[in-house]
Structure formats: C-alpha cells, structure tokens
N, C-alpha and C positions, 0 to 999 in steps of 0.2 A: 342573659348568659345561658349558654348551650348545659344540657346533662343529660351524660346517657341512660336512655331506657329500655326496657327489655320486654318485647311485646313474646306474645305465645297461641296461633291460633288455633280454633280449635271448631268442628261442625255448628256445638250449640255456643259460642259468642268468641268473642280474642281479650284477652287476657293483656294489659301492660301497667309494670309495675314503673315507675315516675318518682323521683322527686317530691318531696312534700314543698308546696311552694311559698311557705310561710317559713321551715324551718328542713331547708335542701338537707340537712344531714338522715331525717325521717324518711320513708317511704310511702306511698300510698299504693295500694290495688287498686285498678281499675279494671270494668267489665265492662265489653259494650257502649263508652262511654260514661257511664257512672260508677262514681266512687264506693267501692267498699270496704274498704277501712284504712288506717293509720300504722306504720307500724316501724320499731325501730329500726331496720334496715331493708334493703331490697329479698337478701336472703331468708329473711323472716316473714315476710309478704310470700315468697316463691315457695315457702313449707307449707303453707296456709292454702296453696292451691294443689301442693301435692297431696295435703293429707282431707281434700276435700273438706278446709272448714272455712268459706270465704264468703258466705254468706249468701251469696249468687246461689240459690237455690237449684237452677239445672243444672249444675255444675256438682254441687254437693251433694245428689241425688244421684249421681253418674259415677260410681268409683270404678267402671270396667273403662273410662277414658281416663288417661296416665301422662302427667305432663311430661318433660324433660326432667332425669332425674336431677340435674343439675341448675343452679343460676345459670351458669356461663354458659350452656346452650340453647337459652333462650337466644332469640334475633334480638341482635343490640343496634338501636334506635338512637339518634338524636332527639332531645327534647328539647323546643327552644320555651 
C-alpha cells in the first residue's frame, strides 16, 4: 500500500518524513537514508527539523539553514 511522504532537500543531506511501517498512523524521520526517530505524526517530525532537534547532528548544528515553514510545502512523495 502506497503513503504519501514528504521529502525536503537540503546541501548537508534530504530530509523525508514516511510512514512508520509497523504502525502507518506514526511517523518516522529520515536522513540520508537512516532513521531518526519515531514520532506521532508527520507534522511532529517536520517541527523536529524546523527547530533543529533531529538528531542528525549537521543538521542540528546548522540553524542559519531553515526548512519549509510549513508540512505542506515540503515535496510530496509516494511511499510504496
């Protein structure tokens, strides 16, 4: 089953927020291909990168780079 996901790139790695694929109502972050955390929604994961706390250390060490202030303009993705 398809679900959308919403990728966000950026110089030091791309950012997409997915699906948790145990329990699709969850979210997960991803960076670069590995996982950064769990979270109850996608918009919860997209604060988590707005307010540089994602764990992704170049990322969290970078607060002059500013994502999308919103979820919804992130690029929305198919996840199969």
């Amino acid at each position: 089953m398809a679900h959308i996901a919403y990728r966000f790139r950026t110089d030091i790695g791309t950012f997409v927020i997915r699906a948790e694929r145990h329990d699709p109502r969850r979210a997960e972050l991803w960076v670069n291909g590995e996982c950064c955390g769990s979270y109850v929604n996608a918009r919860k994961a997209a604060s988590s990168v707005r307010s540089h706390a994602t764990g992704f250390e170049r990322w969290d060490a970078a607060p002059h780079l500013q994502p999308p202030a919103k979820l919804k303009e992130w690029q929305q993705v198919l996840d199969f």
